[in-house]
C-alpha positions as a Markdown table, in Angstrom:
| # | Residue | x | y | z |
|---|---|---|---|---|
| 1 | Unk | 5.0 | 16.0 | -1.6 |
| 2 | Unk | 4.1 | 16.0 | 2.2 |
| 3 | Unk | 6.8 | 15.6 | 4.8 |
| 4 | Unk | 6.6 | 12.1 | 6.6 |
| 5 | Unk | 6.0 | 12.3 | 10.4 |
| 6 | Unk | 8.5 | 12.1 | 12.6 |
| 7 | Unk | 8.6 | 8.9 | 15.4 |
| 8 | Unk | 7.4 | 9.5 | 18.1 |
| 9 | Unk | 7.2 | 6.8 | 21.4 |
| 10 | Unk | 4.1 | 5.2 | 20.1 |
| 11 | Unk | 5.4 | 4.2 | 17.1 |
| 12 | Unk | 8.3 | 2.9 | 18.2 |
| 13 | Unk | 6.3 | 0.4 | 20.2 |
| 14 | Unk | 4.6 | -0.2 | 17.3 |
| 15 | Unk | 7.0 | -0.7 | 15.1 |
| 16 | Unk | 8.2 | -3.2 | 18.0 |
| 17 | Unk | 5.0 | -5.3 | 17.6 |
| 18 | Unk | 4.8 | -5.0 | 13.8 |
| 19 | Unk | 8.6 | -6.6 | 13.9 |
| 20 | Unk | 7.6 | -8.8 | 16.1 |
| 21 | Unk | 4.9 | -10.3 | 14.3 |
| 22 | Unk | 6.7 | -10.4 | 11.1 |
| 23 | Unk | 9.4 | -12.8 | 12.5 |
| 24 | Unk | 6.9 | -15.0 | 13.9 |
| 25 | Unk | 5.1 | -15.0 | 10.1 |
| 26 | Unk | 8.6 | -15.8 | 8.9 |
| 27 | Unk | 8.4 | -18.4 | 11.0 |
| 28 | Unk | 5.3 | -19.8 | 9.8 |
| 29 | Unk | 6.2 | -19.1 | 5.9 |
| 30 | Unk | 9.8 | -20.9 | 6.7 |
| 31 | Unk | 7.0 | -24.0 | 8.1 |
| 32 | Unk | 5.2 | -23.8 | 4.7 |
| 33 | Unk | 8.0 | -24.2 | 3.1 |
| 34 | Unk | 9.1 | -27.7 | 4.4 |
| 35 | Unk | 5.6 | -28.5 | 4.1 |
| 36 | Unk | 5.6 | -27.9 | 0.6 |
| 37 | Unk | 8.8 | -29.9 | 0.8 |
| 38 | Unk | 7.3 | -33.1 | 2.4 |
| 39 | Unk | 4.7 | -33.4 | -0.7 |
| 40 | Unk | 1.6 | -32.1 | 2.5 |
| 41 | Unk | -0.2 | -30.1 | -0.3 |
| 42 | Unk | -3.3 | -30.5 | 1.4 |
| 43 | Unk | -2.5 | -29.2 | 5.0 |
| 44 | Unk | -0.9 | -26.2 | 3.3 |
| 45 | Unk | -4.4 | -25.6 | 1.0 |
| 46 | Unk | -6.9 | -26.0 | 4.6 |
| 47 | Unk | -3.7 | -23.5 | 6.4 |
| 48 | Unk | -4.3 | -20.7 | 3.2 |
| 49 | Unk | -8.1 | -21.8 | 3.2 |
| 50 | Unk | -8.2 | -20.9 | 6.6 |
| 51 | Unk | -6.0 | -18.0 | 6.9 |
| 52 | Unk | -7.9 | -16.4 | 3.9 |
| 53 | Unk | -11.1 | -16.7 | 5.7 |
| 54 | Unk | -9.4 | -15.1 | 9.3 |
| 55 | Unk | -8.2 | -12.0 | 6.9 |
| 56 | Unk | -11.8 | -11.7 | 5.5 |
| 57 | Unk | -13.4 | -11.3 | 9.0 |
| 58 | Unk | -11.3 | -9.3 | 10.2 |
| 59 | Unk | -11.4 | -7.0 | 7.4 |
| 60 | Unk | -15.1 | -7.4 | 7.8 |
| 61 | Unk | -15.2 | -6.5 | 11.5 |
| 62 | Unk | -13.1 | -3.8 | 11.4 |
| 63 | Unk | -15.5 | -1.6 | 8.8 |
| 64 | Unk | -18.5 | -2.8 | 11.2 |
| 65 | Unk | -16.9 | -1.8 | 14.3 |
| 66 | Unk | -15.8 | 1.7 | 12.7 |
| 67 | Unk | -19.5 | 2.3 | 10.9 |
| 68 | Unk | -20.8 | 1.5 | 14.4 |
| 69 | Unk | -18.7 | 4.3 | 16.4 |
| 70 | Unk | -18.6 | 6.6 | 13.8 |
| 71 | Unk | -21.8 | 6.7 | 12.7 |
| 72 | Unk | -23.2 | 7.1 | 8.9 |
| 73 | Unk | -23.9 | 10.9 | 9.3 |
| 74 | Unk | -21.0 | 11.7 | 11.0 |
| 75 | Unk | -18.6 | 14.6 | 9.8 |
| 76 | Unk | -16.7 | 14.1 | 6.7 |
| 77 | Unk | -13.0 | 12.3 | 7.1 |
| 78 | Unk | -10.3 | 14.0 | 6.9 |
| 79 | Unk | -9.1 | 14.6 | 3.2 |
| 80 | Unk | -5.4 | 14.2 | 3.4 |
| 81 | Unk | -4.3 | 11.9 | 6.3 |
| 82 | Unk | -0.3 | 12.6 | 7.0 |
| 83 | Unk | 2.1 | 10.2 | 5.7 |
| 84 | Unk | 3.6 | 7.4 | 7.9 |
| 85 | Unk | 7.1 | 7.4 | 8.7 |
| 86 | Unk | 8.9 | 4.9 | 7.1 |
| 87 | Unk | 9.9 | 2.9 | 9.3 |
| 88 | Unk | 6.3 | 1.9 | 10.7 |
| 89 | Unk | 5.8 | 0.7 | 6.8 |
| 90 | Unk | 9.0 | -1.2 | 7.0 |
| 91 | Unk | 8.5 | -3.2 | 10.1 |
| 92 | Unk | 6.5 | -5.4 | 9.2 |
| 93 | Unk | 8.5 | -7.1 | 6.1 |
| 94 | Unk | 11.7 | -6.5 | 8.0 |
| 95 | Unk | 10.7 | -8.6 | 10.8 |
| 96 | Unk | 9.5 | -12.0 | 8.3 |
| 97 | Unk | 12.9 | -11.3 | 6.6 |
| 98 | Unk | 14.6 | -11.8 | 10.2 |
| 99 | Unk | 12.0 | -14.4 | 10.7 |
| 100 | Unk | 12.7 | -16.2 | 7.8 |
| 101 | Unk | 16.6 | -16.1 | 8.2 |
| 102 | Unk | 16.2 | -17.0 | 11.8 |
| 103 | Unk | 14.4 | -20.4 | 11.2 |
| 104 | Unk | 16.9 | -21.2 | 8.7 |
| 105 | Unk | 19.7 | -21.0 | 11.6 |
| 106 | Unk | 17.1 | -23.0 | 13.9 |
| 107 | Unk | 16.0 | -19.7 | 15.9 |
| 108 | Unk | 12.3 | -21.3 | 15.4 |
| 109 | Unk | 13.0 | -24.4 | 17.2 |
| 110 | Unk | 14.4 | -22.2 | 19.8 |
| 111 | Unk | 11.2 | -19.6 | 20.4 |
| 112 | Unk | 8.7 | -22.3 | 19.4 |
């Protein structure tokens, strides 16, 4: 098994924005929740509805942009890409745990 790469600055500030984002998603999952609590089934289907369709263009975009400025003859990817370190593929779901936690202690009244 490969070694994982080591941090290096860029990925710290990565890993900043990735945490980042996840405590403002635990903000929004800790909103669906009392959503779900008031009986508002319908705002949370058109919020999932709506999401779902943002992750599809997105997704959608991003092979379109890379087709475009890579080109469909262009030389062959590179086989083996080397593994993240762990702590990029943490940051994420650390940061909607803190997120989560937070709103429950009312840190989402405070930012939002």
């Amino acid at each position: 098994m490969k070694p994982r790469q080591k941090m290096q600055t860029f990925d710290w500030l990565i890993w900043a924005g990735l945490a980042a984002t996840g405590v403002f998603l635990g903000f929004a999952i800790d909103g669906m929740f009392d959503l779900a609590r008031t009986g508002s089934w319908r705002s949370i289907l058109v919020i999932l509805v709506l999401a779902g369709c943002w992750t599809g263009f997105y997704l959608l975009s991003l092979r379109v942009f890379e087709f475009i400025s890579t080109g469909r003859f262009s030389a062959p990817r590179q086989l083996q890409k080397p593994r993240k370190p762990l702590a990029l593929i943490f940051g994420l779901p650390i940061g909607i745990v803190i997120g989560v936690i937070g709103a429950q202690f009312g840190l989402s009244d405070l930012l939002l």
